[in-house]
Structure formats: structure tokens, C-alpha cells
FIPA-648469 format. One record per residue (C-alpha): x negated, y negated, z. Coordinates in steps of 0.5 Angstrom, whole numbers, plus 500, padded with zeros to 3 digits. Each point is the difference from the previous one (the first is absolute). Example, Ala and Ser with C-alpha at 12.3 -4.5 7.8 and 13.67 -1.06 7.14 Angstrom:
BEGIN
475509516498493498
END
This chain:
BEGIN
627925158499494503507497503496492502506496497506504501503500506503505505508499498498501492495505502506506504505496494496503496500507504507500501502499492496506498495495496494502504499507502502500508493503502496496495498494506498505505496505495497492499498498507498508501494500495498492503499504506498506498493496497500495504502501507493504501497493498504495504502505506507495500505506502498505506505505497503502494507503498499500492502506498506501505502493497499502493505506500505495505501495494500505495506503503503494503507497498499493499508498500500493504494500502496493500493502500501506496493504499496495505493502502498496506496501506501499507494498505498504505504497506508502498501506501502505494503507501496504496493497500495499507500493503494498503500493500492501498499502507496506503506501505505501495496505495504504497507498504506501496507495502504506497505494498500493495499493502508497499496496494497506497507504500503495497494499495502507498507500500499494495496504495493499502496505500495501505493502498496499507497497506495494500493498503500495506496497506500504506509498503499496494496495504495497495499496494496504496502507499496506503500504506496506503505507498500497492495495499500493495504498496499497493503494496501503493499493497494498502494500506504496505505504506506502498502497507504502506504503502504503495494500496500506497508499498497495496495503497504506498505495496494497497497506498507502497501506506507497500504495497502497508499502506501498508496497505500497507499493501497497508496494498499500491499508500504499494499493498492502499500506497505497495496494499493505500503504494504495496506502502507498504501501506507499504500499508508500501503496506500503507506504500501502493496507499501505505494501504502507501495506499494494500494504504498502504505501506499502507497508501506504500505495498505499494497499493504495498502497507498492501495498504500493504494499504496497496499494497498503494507504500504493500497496494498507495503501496501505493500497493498501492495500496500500493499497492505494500504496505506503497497506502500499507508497499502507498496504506503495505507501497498508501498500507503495503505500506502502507499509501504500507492502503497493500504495503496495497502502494506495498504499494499494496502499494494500494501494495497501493494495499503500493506496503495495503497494496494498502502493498504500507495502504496496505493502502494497505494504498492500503493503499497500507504503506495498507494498500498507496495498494504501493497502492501495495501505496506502505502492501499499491505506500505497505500493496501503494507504502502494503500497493502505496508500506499492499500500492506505501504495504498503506500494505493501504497497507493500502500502507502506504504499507496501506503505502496504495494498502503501508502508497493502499496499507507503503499506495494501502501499508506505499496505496494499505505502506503506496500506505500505494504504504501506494493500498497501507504505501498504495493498502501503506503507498495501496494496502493499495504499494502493499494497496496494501504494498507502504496502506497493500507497499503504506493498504501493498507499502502495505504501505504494502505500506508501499501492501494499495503505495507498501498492499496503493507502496503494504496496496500505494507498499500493501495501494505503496506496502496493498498503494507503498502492501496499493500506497507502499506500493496498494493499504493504498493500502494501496493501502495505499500509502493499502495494503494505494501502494499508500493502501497506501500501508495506501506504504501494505506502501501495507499493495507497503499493499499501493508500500502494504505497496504508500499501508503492501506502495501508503501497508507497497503506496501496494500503493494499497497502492493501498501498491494500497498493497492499498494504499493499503494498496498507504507503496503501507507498501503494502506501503505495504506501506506498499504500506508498501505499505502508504504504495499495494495505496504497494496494501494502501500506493503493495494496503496507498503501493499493498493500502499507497502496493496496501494502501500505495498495496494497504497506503494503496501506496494504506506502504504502496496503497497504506508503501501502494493503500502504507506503496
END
């Protein structure tokens, strides 16, 4: 059974009125994992036959994803499965609770079929640790990406039908685009964070840390199949929790109520002085042109301030103290692998007057950009300077996703849509970002590119999806 061109909602409809038996999705996503995971190592822990007797059991009534198999990365924590954030530290540690958007995932219907792989603390491009090893790309000898690589892959390779991941600087922007796949980093603010691991030793799973920068602009979202996919899971876990205070409630506009011919958009292919693909640079013009033909009105040139986010995205990266994770390092030492240690070695140590003057000029950034890209506005520009290629575990490759750490400084909402294919038969994906909360627009900027390119993208990956399922 393959479920590539239906979408979530008419999948659970169907659930729902009976028509599809309410286990038949998640014995499905069951068999893809039983024969495939052992292959891929994309999920670090299954609970299959625990999920398989849930949906046979379950009472579907008003439930918007009746029936769902999806996964979840290894760094929200779930109730009845460790979370491990793909490090030594946390083997076999259990949160005993469910991230609010893993609770509210279940509460909706969607059934849970496991944990999945990720770079140590979710700090990689690649997917590969030292408690579980690499990951693999079900459609082809390149990265699944970092670092909800495993996320991706186990969608890919038809382990669940969607699944949650947490974005830093394209952590679900490039795996998406690496598997062929969608992926949604929501505004700031738009998902509860709570239960995102790892948390201070001895302190609440689901409590909100805010001592680094990594806490402030990560953020949890989807991915999935389809751009309409990712409304129906945003829809689901949306909203303020009472733990988060970043949460807030701000109302979620339907992309289908968006009509591109309304919007305006400044797009670019390079960001900095960083070297980009032209297979990348050919993929980006091309999805100008595809949101030109569809009215779209188009400007070539991004604001400054993108450009000005990235080298403040990575001053503020470089100086982030890191404060959980050198706690964990320091209760249990010798454990943290190689790349993290680095990182943790690496890190600058700025004055209170320097750091204080890095997010001064962080907000200017923002600010000068909202001056732009507000109402019916939009970017577009690529996930990744490189089309994806096997990076040989190299999980420490962060240049590669200078356009998605420029636009992850500003908590803006951005979308990773799946537009060309590679010579290679490697993805090509673009970013479409919108104004804070306006996920509407940049998901009716997706749907027109995802009509479109069906028509021009060469059968290779299609046909490498299906093959996965």
C-alpha cells in the first residue's frame, strides 16, 4: 500500500467512515519498518506492535488524524519510548511524558510507531552518532541530511506517513530536501518547545530552557508528503500549552485562502560570499518562473539583512555557552562524541558587553527585515548552497546550509518544497519564507510550486519514492 498522493485529511477520512480498516496505515509503516529499518537504521526504537494493537482498538470518532503512523526524532521526548538525543549520555534515559506536540499528535489520532536517528544533541548535517551509528537515504547514495535525518528518512522509506523533527539552522529544511520530501519550520512561537530535549539533569522534561541561543530560534515542525500535509499537522499542534511562554496564540490561515497572484516575493541564490551549485542556482530560477507564470509578482534580490543574518547567525552560534549539554558532560564525562566535543572546544567566550551587543544586533537584523517582509511578501531562495551528496558521516558541514541558518536567526517561517531533480537523482528543493505566523503564505507559495513541478521533475525521483514504499 502506498499513500504518495493522498493526503493525511483524506487518509484518517477514510479511517474515520470505516472505509479503511483503522489498523491498515499502521500495519503498513509496521512491515516498511520491520524490512527496512535493519538497512537504513533510520528509527533508533520501534514500538510497532504496541502501535498495531492501539489502532485496532482505538475509537476514531473526531479524530483529525485517525489511523496516522508518524515518527518522532530523537530529541522531543515521548512516554513510552527513551529519548536519547543520539548520545551517550542519555542511553536508555526515559522522559516518562510526551512533548505537548507529540501528546497533541496522539490526541489527534496519529498513531506513534518510534524514535528516530539524529546527530549527537542534534548538532550535524549528516545523521550519525557513536550510540547508533549512520543513517542511510532510502532513495539514494547521498545524506539523508541533519539533523532530523532519520526523520526524513523513515518517511521516505514508508516507516510513517509524517513525522516531527526539530529545526536549529535547516535541521528540517535539508533533510527534507535530501529525501524528496516537505518539510515546515513554523514561526517562533507557533509550536510549544516543551518536552524538546535535552533539559538540565534532574530538571522537568517538558520545562523550557532559555540560556541558549539554540533555545531561542529552535524551533519543532513537520515533515511530510505534501504541502497540505504539513497544514493539517500544523493545525494539530499548534498553540499556546501554559509551559512555554513563547507559545502564543496566533490564529492559522488556510494557505488554500491565499492566492499566490497576491503575493509579492524578492528571491536570491547566493547568501554571503559562500560558493552555490548551479544545479542549486538553476532550481531557484526555475521556481521563480513557475510563481511568475502563476501571477506571483517577483523581485530579483533579497534585503540585506538576510545577508547580514548569516554572519550574526554564526557569531551567536560560535558564542553559545551550551549550558545543558556541558552539564551532561560534566555529570557524565567521556561520553560525548568527537563532533560535539569540538564544538563545546570551539566555542568563544564573548564579554557580557560583546554578547549583549550580538542580540542587539540580531534584533536590528530582524526588525530591518520585517520592514520588507510583511502582509502578502515572501522569499525565495535555496535550503542549501550543494545539492545533497554523500558526506561520508561528516556531520560538522554547517556552511552548506548558509541560506537556512540566515533565515533561522529571524524566527521567520520557512518551507523546504521539493522543485527539480539532480542529474545525480538527488533532490532539489527551495525555501520559501514569510512574514512571522503567515505559514499560509509560504504553504500556497508550496502548493503552486509542488503543481507545477510534477509536470517538469524527472520520473528518477518519483520513482525512487514509490520504490521505498
Amino acid at each position: 500500500m502506498t499513500a504518495t498522493r493522498v493526503t493525511l485529511r483524506e487518509l484518517a477520512a477514510q479511517v474515520r467512515s470505516g472505509r479503511l480498516a483503522g489498523d491498515a496505515l499502521v500495519k503498513h509503516a509496521g512491515d516498511q519498518i520491520e524490512h527496512r529499518n535493519g538497512t537504513l537504521n533510520a528509527l533508533v526504537c520501534s514500538r510497532s506492535t504496541n502501535a498495531q494493537q492501539e489502532a485496532a482498538t482505538s475509537d476514531w470518532t473526531d479524530r483529525p488524524l485517525a489511523g496516522i503512523p508518524f515518527t518522532v526524532k530523537d530529541m522531543l521526548a515521548t512516554a513510552d519510548l527513551p529519548t536519547t538525543c543520539g548520545s551517550r549520555t542519555l542511553e536508555n534515559w526515559s522522559a516518562g511524558v510526551d512533548a505537548t506536540a507529540v501528546a497533541r499528535m496522539r490526541a489527534a489520532g496519529a498513531v506513534l510507531m518510534g524514535k528516530s536517528n539524529c546527530p549527537e544533541f542534534a548538532l550535524g548535517v549528516d545523521t550519525n552518532n557513536e550510540l547508533f551509528g549512520r543513517t542511510f537515504n532510502p532513495l539514494g547514495e547521498w545524506t539523508p541530511g541533519g539533523s532530523s535525518g532519520g526523520e526524513a528518512a523513515a518517511i521516505a522509506a514508508g516507516m510513517s506517513l509524517v513525522g516531527l523533527g526539530s529545526d536549529y539552522g535547516g535541521s528540517i529544511r535539508w533533510p527534507a530536501q535530501c529525501t524528496g520530501l516537505v518539510g515546515l519550520r513554523p514561526t517562533v512561537g507557533r509550536v510549544p518547545r516543551s518536552g524538546e530535549q535535552p533539559t538540565l539533569p534532574g530538571a522537568d522534561p517538558l520545562g523550557v530552557e532559555a540560556v541558549s541561543f539554540q533555545d531561542a530560534v529552535q524551533v519543532i515542525g513537520p515533515i511530510g508528503r505534501s504541502i497540505d500535509d504539513m497544514h493539517t499537522v500544523l493545525s494539530v499542534i499548534s498553540g499556546p500549552d501554559g509551559i512555554d511562554p513563547v507559545a502564543v496564540d496566533e490564529p492559522l490561515g488556510h494557505y488554500r485562502e491565499v492566492d499566490p497572484r497576491d503575493i509579492e516575493v524578492r528571491w536570491g541564490t547566493h547568501i554571503g560570499n559562500v560558493p552555490v551549485d548551479p544545479e542549486v542556482v538553476r532550481t531557484v530560477l526555475f521556481a521563480v518562473e513557475v510563481l511568475r507564470s502563476s501571477g506571483t509578482r517577483v523581485q530579483e534580490g533579497l534585503p540585506d539583512a538576510v545577508n547580514d543574518g548569516l554572519q550574526v547567525y554564526d557569531l551567536l552560534r560560535a558564542a553559545d555557552a551550551m549550558s545543558t549539554i556541558a552539564a551532561l558532560n560534566t555529570a557524565r564525562p567521556g561520553l560525548i562524541g568527537a563532533p560535539v566535543r569540538a564544538m563545546l572546544g570551539n566555542r568563544t567566550e564573548p564579554g557580557r558587553a560583546e554578547r549583549a551587543a550580538l542580540w542587539e544586533h540580531r534584533n536590528q537584523i530582524v526588525a530591518k527585515l520585517r520592514q520588507w517582509l510583511t502582509g502578502e511578501r515572501a522569499l525565495i531562495l535555496p535550503v542549501s548552497v550543494d545539492i545533497p551528496r554523500d558526506l561520508h558521516g561528516d556531520v560538522a558541514n554547517f556552511p552548506l546550509l548558509a541560506p537556512s541558518r540566515a533565515i533561522s536567526l529571524c524566527g521567520f517561517p520557512s518551507l523546504s518544497v521539493p522543485v527539480a531533480t539532480a542529474h545525480s537523482g538527488a533532490p532539489i528543493s527551495v525555501q520559501v519564507v514569510a512574514p512571522p505566523f503567515r505559514e499560509d503564505i509560504a504553504l500556497a507559495l508550496g502548493a503552486a510550486l509542488e503543481q507545477a513541478s510534477e509536470g517538469v521533475r524527472t520520473t528518477t525521483l518519483k520513482n525512487r519514492i514509490q520504490d521505498a514504499n
